[in-house]
C-alpha positions in Angstrom: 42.3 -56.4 6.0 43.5 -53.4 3.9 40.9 -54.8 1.1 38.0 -54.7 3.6 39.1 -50.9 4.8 39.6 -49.9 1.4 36.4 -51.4 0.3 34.8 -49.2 3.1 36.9 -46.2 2.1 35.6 -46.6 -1.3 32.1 -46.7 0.0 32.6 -43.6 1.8 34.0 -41.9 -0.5 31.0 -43.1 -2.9 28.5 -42.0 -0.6 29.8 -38.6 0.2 29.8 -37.7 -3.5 26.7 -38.6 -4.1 24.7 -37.1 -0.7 27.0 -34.0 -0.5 25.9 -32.6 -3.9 22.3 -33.4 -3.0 22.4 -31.9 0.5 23.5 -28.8 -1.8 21.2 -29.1 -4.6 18.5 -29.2 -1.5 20.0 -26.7 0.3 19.5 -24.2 -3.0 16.0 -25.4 -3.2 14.8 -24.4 -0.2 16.8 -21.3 0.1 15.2 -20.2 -4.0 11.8 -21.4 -2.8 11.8 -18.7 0.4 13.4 -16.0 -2.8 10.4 -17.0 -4.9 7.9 -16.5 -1.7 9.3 -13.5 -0.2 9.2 -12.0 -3.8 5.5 -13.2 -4.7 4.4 -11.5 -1.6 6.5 -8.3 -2.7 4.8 -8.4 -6.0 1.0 -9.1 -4.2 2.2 -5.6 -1.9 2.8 -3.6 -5.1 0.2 -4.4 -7.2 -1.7 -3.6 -4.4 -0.1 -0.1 -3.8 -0.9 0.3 -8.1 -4.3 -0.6 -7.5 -4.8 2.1 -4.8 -3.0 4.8 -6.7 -5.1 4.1 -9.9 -8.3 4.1 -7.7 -7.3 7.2 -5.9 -6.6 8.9 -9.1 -9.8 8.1 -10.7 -11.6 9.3 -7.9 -10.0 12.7 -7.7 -10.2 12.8 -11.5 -13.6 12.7 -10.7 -14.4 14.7 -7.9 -12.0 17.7 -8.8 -14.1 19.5 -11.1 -17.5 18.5 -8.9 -15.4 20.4 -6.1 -13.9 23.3 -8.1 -17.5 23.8 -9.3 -19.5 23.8 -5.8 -16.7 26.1 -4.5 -17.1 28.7 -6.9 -21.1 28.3 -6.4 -22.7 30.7 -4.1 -25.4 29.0 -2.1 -28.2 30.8 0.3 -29.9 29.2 3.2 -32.1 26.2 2.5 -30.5 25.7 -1.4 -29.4 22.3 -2.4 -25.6 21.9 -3.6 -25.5 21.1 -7.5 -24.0 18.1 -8.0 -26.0 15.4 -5.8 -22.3 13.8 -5.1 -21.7 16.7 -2.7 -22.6 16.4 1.0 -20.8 19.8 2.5 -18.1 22.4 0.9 -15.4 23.4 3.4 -12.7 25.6 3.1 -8.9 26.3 4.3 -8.1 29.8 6.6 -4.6 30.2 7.6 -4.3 26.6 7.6 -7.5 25.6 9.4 -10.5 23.8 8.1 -13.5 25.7 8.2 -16.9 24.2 8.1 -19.7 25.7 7.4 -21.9 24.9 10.5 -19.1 26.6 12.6 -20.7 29.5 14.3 -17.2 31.3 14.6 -16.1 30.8 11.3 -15.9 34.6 10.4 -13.9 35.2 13.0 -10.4 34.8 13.9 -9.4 31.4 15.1 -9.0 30.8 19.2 -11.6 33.7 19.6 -14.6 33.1 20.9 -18.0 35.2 20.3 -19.4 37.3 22.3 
């Protein structure tokens, strides 16, 4: 009897060191697998966020000195801007946007003509 339950013992014994290391090793796995996932996507959200900076920088790199120049540009009723890129020029007073189809743009802001 004690060769039949030490027999078993042994097989126990055999069988737990051989499934706990490979409940580990599969444990690791999955838990590196999620690492490797979770960091892909972090990767995909930055090179994202480059691309927009570059893009965003081109296109003020661009349009700065088209701006600059319409700004400084005097324009009388019924002329065409310069550059073809520009739609409207608007302008900043005391922290307000002022367009110029606003009938009450030479005057002070909350006042109304009369």
């Amino acid at each position: 009897m004690e060769k039949v339950l030490s027999h078993r013992v042994q097989l126990v014994l055999l069988v737990a060191a051989v499934l706990v290391p490979c409940a580990v090793l599969i444990a690791l796995s999955v838990r590196i697998f999620g690492q490797e996932r979770e960091l892909r996507s972090k990767r995909q959200a930055d090179e994202r966020q480059r691309i927009v900076v570059r893009a965003r920088d081109a296109l003020l790199a661009a349009l700065k000195p088209i701006a600059l120049d319409e700004v400084r540009t005097d324009l009388r009723l019924g002329q065409a801007y310069r550059h073809p890129e520009t739609v409207f020029v608007g302008w900043t007073e005391e922290d307000r946007l002022v367009l110029p189809w606003e009938p009450e743009r030479d005057q002070a802001p909350g006042t109304a003509a009369s």
